[in-house]
C-alpha positions as CSV (number, residue, x, y, z in Angstrom):
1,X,-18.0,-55.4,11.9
2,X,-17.3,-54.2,15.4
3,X,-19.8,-52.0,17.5
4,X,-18.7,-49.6,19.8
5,X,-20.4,-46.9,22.7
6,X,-22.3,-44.3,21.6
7,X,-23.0,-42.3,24.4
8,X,-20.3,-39.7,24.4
9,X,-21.0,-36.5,23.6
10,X,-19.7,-35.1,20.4
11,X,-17.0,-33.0,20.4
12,X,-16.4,-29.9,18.3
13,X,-13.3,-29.1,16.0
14,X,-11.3,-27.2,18.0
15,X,-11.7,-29.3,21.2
16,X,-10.8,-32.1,19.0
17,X,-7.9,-30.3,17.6
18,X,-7.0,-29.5,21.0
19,X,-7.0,-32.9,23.1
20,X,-4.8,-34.4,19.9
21,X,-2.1,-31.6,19.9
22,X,0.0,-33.8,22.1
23,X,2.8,-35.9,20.9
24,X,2.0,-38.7,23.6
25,X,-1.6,-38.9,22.7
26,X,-0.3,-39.1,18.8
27,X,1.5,-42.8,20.3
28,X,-0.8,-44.1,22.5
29,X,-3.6,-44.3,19.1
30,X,-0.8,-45.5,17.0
31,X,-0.1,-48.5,19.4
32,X,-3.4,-49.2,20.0
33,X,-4.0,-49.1,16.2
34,X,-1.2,-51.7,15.4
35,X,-2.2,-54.0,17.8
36,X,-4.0,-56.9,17.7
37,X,-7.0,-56.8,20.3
38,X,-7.2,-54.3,23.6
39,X,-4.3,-53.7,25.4
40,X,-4.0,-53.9,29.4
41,X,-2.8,-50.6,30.2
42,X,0.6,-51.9,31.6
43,X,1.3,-53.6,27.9
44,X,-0.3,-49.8,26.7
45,X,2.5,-47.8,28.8
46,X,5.1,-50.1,27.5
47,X,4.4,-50.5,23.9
48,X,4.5,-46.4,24.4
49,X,7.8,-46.4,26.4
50,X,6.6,-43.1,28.4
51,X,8.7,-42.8,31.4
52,X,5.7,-41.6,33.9
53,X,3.0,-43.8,34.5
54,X,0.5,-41.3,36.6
55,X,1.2,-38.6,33.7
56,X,0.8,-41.0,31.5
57,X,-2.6,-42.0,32.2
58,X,-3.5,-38.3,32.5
59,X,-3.4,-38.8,28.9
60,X,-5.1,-41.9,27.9
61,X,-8.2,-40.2,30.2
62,X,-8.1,-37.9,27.9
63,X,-8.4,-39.6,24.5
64,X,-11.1,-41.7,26.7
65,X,-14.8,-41.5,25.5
66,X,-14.0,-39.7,22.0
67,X,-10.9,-41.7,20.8
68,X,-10.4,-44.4,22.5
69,X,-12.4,-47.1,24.5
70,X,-12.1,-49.0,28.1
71,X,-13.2,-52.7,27.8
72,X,-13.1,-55.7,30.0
73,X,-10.0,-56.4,28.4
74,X,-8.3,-53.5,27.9
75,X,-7.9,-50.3,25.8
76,X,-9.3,-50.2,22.2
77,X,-9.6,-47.2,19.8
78,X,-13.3,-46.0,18.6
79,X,-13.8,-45.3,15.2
80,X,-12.8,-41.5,15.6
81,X,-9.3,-42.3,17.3
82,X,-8.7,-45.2,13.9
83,X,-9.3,-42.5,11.6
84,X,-7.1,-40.0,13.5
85,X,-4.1,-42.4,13.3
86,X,-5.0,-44.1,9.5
87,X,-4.5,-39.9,8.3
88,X,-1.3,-39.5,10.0
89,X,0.5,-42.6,9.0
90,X,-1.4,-41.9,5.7
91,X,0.8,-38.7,5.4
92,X,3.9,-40.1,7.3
93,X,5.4,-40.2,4.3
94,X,4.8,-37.3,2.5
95,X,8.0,-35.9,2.0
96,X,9.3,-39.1,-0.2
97,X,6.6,-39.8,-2.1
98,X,7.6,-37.8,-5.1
99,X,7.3,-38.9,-9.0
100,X,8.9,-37.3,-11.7
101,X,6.4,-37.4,-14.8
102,X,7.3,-41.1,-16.6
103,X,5.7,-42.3,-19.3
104,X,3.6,-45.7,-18.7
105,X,1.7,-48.0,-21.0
106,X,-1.7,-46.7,-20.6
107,X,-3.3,-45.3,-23.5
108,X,-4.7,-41.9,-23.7
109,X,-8.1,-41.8,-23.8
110,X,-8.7,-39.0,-26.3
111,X,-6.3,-40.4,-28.9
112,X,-4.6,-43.8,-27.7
113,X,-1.0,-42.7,-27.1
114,X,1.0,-43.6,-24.0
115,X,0.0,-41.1,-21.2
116,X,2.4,-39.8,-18.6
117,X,2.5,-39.7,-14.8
118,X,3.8,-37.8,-12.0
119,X,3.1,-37.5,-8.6
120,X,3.5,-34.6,-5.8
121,X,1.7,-33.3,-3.0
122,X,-0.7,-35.9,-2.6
123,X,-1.9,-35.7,-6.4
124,X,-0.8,-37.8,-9.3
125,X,-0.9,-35.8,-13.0
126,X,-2.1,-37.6,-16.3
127,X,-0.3,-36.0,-19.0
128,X,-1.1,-37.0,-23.1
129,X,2.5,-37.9,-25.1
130,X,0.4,-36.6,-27.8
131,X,-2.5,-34.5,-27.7
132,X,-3.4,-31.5,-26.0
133,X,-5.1,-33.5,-23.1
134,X,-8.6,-32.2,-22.1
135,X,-7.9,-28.9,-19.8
136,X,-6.1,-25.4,-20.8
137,X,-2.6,-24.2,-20.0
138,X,-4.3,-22.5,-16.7
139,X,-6.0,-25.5,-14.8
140,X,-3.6,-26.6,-11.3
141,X,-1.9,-29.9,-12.2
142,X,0.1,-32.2,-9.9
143,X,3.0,-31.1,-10.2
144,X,1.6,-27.7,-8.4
145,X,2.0,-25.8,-11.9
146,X,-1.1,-23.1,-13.0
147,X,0.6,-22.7,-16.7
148,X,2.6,-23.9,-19.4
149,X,0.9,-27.9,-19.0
150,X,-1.1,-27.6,-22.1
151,X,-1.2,-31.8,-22.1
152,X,-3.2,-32.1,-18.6
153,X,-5.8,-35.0,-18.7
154,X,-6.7,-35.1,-15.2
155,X,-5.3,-35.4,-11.9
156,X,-6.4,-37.9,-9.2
157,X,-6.2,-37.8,-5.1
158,X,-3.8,-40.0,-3.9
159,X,-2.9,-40.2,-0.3
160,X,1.5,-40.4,-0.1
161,X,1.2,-44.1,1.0
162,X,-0.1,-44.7,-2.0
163,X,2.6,-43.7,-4.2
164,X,5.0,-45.1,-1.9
165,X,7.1,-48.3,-3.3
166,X,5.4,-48.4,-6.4
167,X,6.2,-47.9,-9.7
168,X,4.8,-45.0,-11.9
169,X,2.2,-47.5,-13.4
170,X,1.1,-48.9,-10.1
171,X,1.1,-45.7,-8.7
172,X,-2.1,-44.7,-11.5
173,X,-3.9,-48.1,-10.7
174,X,-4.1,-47.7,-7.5
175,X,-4.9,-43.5,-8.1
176,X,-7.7,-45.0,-10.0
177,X,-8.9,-47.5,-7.3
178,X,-8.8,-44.7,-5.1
179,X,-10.7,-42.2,-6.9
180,X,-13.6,-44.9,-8.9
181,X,-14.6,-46.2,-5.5
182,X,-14.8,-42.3,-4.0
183,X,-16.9,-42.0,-7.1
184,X,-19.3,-44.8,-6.2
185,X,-19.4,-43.7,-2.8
186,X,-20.1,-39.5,-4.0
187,X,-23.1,-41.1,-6.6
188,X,-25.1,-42.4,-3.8
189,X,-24.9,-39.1,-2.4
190,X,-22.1,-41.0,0.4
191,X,-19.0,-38.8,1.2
192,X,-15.9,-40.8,1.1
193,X,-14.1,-39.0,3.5
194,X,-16.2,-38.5,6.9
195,X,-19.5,-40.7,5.5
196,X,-22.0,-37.9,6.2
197,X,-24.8,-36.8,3.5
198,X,-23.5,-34.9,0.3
199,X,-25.0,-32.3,-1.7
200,X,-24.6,-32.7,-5.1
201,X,-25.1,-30.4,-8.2
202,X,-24.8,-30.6,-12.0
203,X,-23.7,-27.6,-14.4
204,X,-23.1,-27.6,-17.7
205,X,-21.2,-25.2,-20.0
206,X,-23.7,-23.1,-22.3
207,X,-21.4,-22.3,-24.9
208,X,-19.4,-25.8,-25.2
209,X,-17.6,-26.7,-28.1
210,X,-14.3,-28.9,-27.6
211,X,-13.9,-29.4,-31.4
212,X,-9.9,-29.1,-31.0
213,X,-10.2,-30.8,-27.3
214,X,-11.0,-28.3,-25.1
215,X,-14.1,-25.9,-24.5
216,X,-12.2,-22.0,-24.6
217,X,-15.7,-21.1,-23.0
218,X,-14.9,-23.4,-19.5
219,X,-11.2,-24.9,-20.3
220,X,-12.8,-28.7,-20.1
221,X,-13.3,-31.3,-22.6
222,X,-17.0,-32.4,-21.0
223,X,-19.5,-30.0,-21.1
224,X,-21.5,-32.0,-18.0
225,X,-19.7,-31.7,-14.7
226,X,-20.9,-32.6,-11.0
227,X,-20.3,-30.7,-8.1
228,X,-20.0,-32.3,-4.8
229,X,-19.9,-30.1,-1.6
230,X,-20.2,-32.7,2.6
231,X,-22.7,-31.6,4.5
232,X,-20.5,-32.2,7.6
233,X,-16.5,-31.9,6.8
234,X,-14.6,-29.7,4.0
235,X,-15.1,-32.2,1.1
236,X,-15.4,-30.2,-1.9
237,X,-15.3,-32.5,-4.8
238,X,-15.6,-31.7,-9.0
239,X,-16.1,-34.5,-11.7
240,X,-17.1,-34.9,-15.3
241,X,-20.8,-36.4,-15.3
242,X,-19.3,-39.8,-16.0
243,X,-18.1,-40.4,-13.3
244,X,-21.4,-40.2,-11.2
245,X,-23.2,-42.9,-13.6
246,X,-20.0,-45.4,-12.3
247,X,-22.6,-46.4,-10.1
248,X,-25.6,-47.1,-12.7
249,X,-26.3,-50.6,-12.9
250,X,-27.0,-50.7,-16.8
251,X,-23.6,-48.8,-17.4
252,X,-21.6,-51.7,-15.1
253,X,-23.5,-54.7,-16.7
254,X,-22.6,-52.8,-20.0
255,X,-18.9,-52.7,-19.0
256,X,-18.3,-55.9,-17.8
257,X,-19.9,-57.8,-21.3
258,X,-16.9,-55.8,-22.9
259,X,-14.1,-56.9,-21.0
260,X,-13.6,-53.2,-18.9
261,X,-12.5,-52.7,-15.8
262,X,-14.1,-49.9,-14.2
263,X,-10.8,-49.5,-11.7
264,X,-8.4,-49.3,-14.3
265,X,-7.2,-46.3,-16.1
266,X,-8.8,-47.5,-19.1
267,X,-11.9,-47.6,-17.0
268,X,-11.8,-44.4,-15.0
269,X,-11.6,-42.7,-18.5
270,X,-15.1,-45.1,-19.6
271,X,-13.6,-45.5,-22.8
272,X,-15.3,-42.8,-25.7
273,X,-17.9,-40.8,-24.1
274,X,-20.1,-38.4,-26.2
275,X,-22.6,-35.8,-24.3
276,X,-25.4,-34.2,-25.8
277,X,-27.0,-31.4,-23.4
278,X,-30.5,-31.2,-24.0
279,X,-31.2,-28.9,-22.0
280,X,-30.1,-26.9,-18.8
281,X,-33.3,-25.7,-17.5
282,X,-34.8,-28.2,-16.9
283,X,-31.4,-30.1,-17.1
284,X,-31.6,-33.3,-19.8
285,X,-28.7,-34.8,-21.5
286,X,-27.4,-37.6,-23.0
287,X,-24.4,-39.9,-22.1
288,X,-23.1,-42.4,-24.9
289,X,-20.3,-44.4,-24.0
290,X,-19.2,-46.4,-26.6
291,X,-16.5,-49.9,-26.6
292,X,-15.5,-52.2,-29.6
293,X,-18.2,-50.0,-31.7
294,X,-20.5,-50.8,-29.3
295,X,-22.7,-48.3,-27.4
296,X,-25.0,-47.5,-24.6
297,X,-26.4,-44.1,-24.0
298,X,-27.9,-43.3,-20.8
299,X,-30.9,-40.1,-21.0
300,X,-30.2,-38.5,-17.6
301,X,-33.0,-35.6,-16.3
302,X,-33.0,-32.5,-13.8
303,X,-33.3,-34.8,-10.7
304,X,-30.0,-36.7,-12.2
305,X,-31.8,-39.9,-12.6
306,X,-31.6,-42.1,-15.5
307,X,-34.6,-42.3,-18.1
308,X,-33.8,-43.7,-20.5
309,X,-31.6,-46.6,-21.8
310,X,-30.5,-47.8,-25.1
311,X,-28.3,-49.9,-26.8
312,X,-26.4,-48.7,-30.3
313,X,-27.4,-45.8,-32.2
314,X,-25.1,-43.5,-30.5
315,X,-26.3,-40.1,-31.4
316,X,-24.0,-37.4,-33.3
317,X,-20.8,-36.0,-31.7
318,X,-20.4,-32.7,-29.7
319,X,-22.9,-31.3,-27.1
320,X,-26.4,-29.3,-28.5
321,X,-27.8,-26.6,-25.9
C-alpha cells in the first residue's frame, strides 16, 4: 500500500476531461505508469521523446496535483492519473478483441449442455447449445443483437484486454473472475468501478412463472433481481438476487464443502437455485441453492439481510407471491 497527498482540490468532470484531452499528457501517465519507481524529469522527457523541454514541462505542471505527483525522487502518478492510464491501455485494444460464438466445455446451467461464447464490444455472450437459455428473443446480447437470440443466458463485462490472447474458454473464466469479484464488491454496498457508496434496490416480478424458462411477464428466468445505481460515477448495474448473497458467509462455507468454485462459470451460475418470493411488501423470499442433492436455503427480508439459514429441505420449485 502506497499513500499519497491529499490536499489538492478536487476537480470536476469537465476540467478533468479537459487537462487529459492532450496526446502528450496521454504519454507522460503511460511512462510514468510502466515504470518502476519516480522518474527524474530528464529520464521523464526522454522515456516521452517530446522534442521541447520548456513545452514539455508546461504539461507535466499540468497533470501536477490531480494526476501526478512531485517527490524527492522524482515524478510518480496519484491514484487518479493510474486509473486514467489502466482504462486506456484497458481499451487499447478494442478493435481486435473480437470472438465469434464457440462452443466450450462448460455446462449450461439450466440443463447441462455445452454453452456457447462470443465476445464484442467489451461484453462476452453465454448462449445454451440446447435450451432456450433464461432471457427472451428481445434482451441486448453481446454480440450487439436486440432479437432473434432466443438461447441468451447472460452476458458478462469484460474489459478488451481481457479477451485478448485467450481462448474462448479462458476468455469466460476470466469474464467470471471479473464479474464475481464486482459482485462481492456491489454486496457490501462497494462500487467496483470508482469505490464510492452504492445504492442498492431489490424488485421482484409479481406475476413470475418461468415454467418453460422464462417469465413472459419480465423476460427473466429469476423472479428476484438487484439493482445497483454509484452514488458518485455512472455505474448502473442489474443482477439476479444470487449474485448479492456471493458475499454471505454461510453460502461460501456451503460452497467450498462441495467442491465449487465461486469464480468459475459453474460458480457464477451457483449451481440450481430455487426462489420463493414471500412477499414484496414487506420484501421476504427464499434462496435454495442446491449441489450433489444437497441444499442450503438462505430466508432474506426487506432490509436484504439474511434471517434465516438452513440446511436440506429445499422447499417446492417456482416462486409464490
Amino acid at each position: 500500500m502506497t499513500s499519497e497527498p491529499v490536499d489538492s482540490e478536487r476537480l470536476a468532470p469537465d476540467e478533468a476531461f479537459a487537462l487529459l484531452g492532450n496526446e502528450t499528457r496521454i504519454e507522460i501517465l503511460r511512462a510514468l505508469g510502466e515504470a518502476d519507481g519516480a522518474l527524474a524529469f530528464s529520464e521523464l522527457f526522454d522515456r516521452v521523446e517530446y522534442d521541447d523541454p520548456s513545452n514539455f514541462n508546461y504539461h507535466l505542471k499540468k497533470l501536477a496535483d490531480h494526476f501526478v505527483h512531485e517527490t524527492g525522487g522524482g515524478y510518480v502518478l496519484r491514484q487518479a492519473g493510474r486509473r486514467v492510464i489502466e482504462a486506456v491501455l484497458a481499451e487499447a485494444l478494442a478493435d481486435d478483441a473480437v470472438v465469434e460464438r464457440t462452443r466450450v466445455e462448460w455446462p449450461c446451467f439450466l440443463c447441462g449442455a455445452p454453452v456457447e461464447v462470443s465476445y464484442r464490444d467489451d461484453h462476452v455472450g453465454l448462449y445454451c447449445s440446447a435450451c432456450g437459455g433464461t432471457r427472451d428473443a428481445t434482451s441486448p446480447t453481446a454480440d450487439g443483437r436486440s432479437v432473434g437470440s432466443d438461447d441468451v443466458l447472460g452476458y458478462l463485462d469484460l474489459p478488451p484486454a481481457g479477451a485478448t490472447d485467450r481462448t474462448p474458454a479462458d476468455v469466460l473464466q476470466a469474464a467470471s473472475v471479473w464479474t464475481t469479484t464486482a459482485a462481492m464488491a456491489l454486496a457490501r454496498g462497494v462500487c467496483p468501478r470508482c469505490s464510492a457508496a452504492v445504492e442498492c434496490s431489490v424488485r421482484a416480478c409479481e406475476d413470475h412463472d418461468a415454467t418453460d424458462g422464462r417469465c413472459e411477464a419480465c423476460g427473466q428466468r429469476f423472479a428476484v433481481a438487484m439493482h445497483y445505481r454509484c452514488t458518485n460515477c455512472i455505474l448502473v448495474e442489474r443482477s439476479p438476487f444470487s449474485m448479492y448473497l456471493l458475499d454471505d458467509a454461510d453460502l461460501i462455507e456451503f460452497m467450498v464443502a462441495h467442491d465449487v468454485d465461486l469464480f468459475t462459470p459453474n460458480g457464477f451460475h451457483m449451481s440450481a437455485l430455487e426462489e420463493t418470493v414471500l412477499s414484496t411488501e414487506p420484501f421476504e423470499a427464499r434462496f435454495t441453492f442446491t449441489v450433489d442433492g444437497d441444499s442450503l436455503t438462505l430466508t432474506v427480508d426487506d432490509d436484504l439481510s439474511v434471517v434465516d439459514v438452513s440446511r436440506g429441505g429445499a422447499p417446492e420449485p417456482g416462486s409464490s407471491i
